[in-house]
N, C-alpha and C positions, 0 to 999 in steps of 0.2 A: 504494500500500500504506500503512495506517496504521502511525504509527511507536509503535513498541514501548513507547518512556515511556508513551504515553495507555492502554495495556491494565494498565500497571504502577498506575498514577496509580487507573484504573477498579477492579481488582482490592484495592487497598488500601481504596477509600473502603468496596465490599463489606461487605471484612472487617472495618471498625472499624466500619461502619454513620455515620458521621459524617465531613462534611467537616473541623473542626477537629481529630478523631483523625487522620485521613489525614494533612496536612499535617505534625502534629506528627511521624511516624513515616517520610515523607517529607522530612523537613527542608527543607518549601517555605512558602510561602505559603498561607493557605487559598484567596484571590484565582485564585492559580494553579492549583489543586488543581480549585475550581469552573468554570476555564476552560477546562482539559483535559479534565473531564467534557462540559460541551458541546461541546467543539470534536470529542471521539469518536463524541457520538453525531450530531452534524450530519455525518460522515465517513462513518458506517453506515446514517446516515438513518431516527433510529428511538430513544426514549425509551427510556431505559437506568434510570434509576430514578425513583421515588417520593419525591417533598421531601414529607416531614410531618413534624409536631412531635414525634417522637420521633427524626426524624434523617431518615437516606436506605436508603431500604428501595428492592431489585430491582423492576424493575417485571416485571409478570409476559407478556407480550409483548416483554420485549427484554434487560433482565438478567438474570434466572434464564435464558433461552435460553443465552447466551452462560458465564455463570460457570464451569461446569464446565471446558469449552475452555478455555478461557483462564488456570485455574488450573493445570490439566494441562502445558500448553504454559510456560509461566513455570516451574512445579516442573522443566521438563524442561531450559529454559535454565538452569536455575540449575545441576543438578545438572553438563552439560556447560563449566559454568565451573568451577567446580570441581575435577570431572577436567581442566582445562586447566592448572589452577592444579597440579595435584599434580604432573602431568608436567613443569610445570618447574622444581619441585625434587625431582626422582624420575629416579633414571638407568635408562632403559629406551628401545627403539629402537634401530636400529643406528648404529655410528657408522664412516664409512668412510675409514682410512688411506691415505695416497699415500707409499710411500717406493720407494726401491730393499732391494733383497733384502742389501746390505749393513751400510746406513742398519736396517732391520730387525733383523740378527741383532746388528750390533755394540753399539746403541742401544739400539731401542727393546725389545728382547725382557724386559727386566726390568720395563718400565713394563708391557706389557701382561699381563706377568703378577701383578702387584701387581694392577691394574686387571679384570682376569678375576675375581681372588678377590675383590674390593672388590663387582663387580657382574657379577654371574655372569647374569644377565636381559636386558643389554646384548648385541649383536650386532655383533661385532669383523668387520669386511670390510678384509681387507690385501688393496692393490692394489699388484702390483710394477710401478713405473714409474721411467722415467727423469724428473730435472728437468723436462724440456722436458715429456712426457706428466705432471707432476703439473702442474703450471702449466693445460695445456689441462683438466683435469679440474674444476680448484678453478675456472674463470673458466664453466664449463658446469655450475655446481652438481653436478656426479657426485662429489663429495669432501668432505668436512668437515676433512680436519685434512692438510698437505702437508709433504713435507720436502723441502727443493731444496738444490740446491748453490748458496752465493754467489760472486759477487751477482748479484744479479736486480733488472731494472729494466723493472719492467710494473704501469702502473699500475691496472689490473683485478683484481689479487690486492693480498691486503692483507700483508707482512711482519709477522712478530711479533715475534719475536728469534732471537739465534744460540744455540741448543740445543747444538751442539759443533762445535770446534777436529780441524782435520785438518792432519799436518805428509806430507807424502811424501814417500819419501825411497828410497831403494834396498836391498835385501835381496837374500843370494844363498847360497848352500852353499859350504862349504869348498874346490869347485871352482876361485873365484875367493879362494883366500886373499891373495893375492898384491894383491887393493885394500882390505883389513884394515887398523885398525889407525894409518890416515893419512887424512889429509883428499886427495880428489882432486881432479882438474881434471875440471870435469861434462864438458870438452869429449871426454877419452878414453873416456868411454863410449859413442860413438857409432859405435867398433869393437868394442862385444861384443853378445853377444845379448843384445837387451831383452823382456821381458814387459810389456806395457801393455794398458790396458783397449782397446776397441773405440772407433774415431775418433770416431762421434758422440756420445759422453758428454762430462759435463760437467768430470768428472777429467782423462780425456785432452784434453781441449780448453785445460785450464788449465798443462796441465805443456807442451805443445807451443809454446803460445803463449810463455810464461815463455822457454825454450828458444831461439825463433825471436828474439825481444828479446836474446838472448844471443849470436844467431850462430852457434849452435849447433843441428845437422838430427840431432833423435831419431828412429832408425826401427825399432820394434820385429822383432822376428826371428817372433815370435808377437802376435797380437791374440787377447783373450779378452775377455768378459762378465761372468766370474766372478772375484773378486777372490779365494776362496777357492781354485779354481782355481789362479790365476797363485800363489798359494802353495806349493799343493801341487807345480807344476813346477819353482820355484827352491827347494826344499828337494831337489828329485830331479835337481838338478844340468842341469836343463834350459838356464837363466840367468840373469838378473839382473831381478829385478823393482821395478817403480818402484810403489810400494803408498804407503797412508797411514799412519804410524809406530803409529800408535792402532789398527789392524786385524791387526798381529799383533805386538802386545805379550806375547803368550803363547809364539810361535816363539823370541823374541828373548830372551826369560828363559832358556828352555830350550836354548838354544842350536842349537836348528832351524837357524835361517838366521843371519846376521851381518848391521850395519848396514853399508852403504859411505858412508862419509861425503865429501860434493863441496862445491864452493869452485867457484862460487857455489852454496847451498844452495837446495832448492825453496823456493819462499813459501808461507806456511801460506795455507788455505782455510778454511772455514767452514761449516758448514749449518745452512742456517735455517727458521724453522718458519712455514708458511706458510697462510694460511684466505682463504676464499671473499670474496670483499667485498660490502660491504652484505645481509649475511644474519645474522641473527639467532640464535647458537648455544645450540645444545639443555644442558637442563642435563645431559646426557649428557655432551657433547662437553668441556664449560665443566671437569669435573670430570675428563675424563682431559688435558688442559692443565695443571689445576692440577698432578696428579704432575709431568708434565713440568718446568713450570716450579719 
């Protein structure tokens, strides 16, 4: 296939009618300008124009055949650069979140709605997943933007920073007033009823672990999914729930539920914000990051 310069190079000389206009408006050489010409039509096999003293005129068996084409097809690459070019400073296309449905309502629900109103022509796709399934999603290109639980040590996905601080800590109804009020021994709460998320998540995995480091065997009375949930039960006098302090900051005002405070305290976590590696982000994408950050 001939390369695209030599029809650019042939197309120009056309239109000025002269090899030293071409060049000038090529910013090349005329030398080269003149070499590109032969070197296309020795490629096509076939006299593309007319060297006379008033310059270079089509010849009429091989340039005027060709010019139309080629002027057509160039006005067409140009114009598809250009819409390339607008798209990536134009937020348009979808853009597809990975959080958990907690991560979501606690977080991000204010960005995306900032973001909706910003660019309402964007295509928001919220995918609820756990850590582990945002990880698989961003490393198989099905995700553009992740939010995981730290830390994460996988070098396939690229970290970006830590987005927000998570303390967890234990909440219960007036049920339990009687661990109000004082710092406890984490160890006596392994005789009341716990609410905790489901084993394979990355909160329970962190608070069990901490726990087992301590000598200490948490064993929930209830496992749930929903952190909104395990709210809703330790506010109805169900039991004690181990939640993240920042998840129900609104219960704790209000006096819904009470904090239990333990000795040794949970260790704060983290979540971090997470994108695909070595992929190139859309200015779509690049501009709902920026809120975030």
């Amino acid at each position: 296939m001939v390369n695209l310069d030599l029809y650019r190079v042939f197309y120009t000389v056309a239109k000025c009618g002269s090899l030293t206009k071409a060049a000038e408006e090529l910013y090349i050489s005329q030398p080269a300008v003149s070499q590109a010409v032969k070197q296309l039509e020795s490629q096509l096999g076939g006299k593309l124009f007319n060297r006379t003293h008033k310059g270079m005129e089509l010849s009429d068996t091989g340039g005027k055949q060709i010019f139309d084409t080629v002027e057509k097809a160039l006005k067409l690459l140009s114009e598809a650069e250009t819409k390339y070019s607008e798209l990536k400073n134009t937020a348009t296309g979808v853009v597809r979140i990975c959080a958990s449905d907690t991560v979501s309502t606690h977080f991000l629900l204010k960005y995306i709605k900032q973001y909706h109103e910003k660019y309402p022509n964007v295509n928001l796709i919220l995918q609820n997943c756990t850590s582990a399934e945002t990880i698989e999603l961003l490393k198989n290109k099905k995700g553009d933007i992740g939010f995981v639980n730290l830390p994460v040590d996988d070098k396939d996905i690229c970290l970006s920073s830590t987005v927000m601080r998570l303390h967890d800590t234990f909440v219960a109804s007036d049920r339990f007033s009687e661990l109000f009020g004082k710092t406890v021994d984490l160890r006596i709460l392994q005789d009341y009823p716990l609410l905790m998320l489901e084993l394979n998540t990355a909160t329970r995995q962190a608070i069990i672990n901490f726990a087992h480091s301590q000598g200490i065997h948490l064993h929930p009375e209830i496992e749930l999914a929903s952190l909104e949930l395990m709210t809703e039960l330790a506010k109805n006098d169900i039991g004690i729930a181990c939640i993240p302090r920042e998840f129900v900051a609104h219960e704790l005002e209000t006096g819904a539920v009470k904090e239990i405070r333990t000795n040794p305290e949970l260790p704060a976590r983290a979540i971090g914000l997470a994108l695909p590696k070595d992929t190139e982000l859309t200015y779509s994408v690049k501009e709902f990051l920026n809120l975030i950050r």
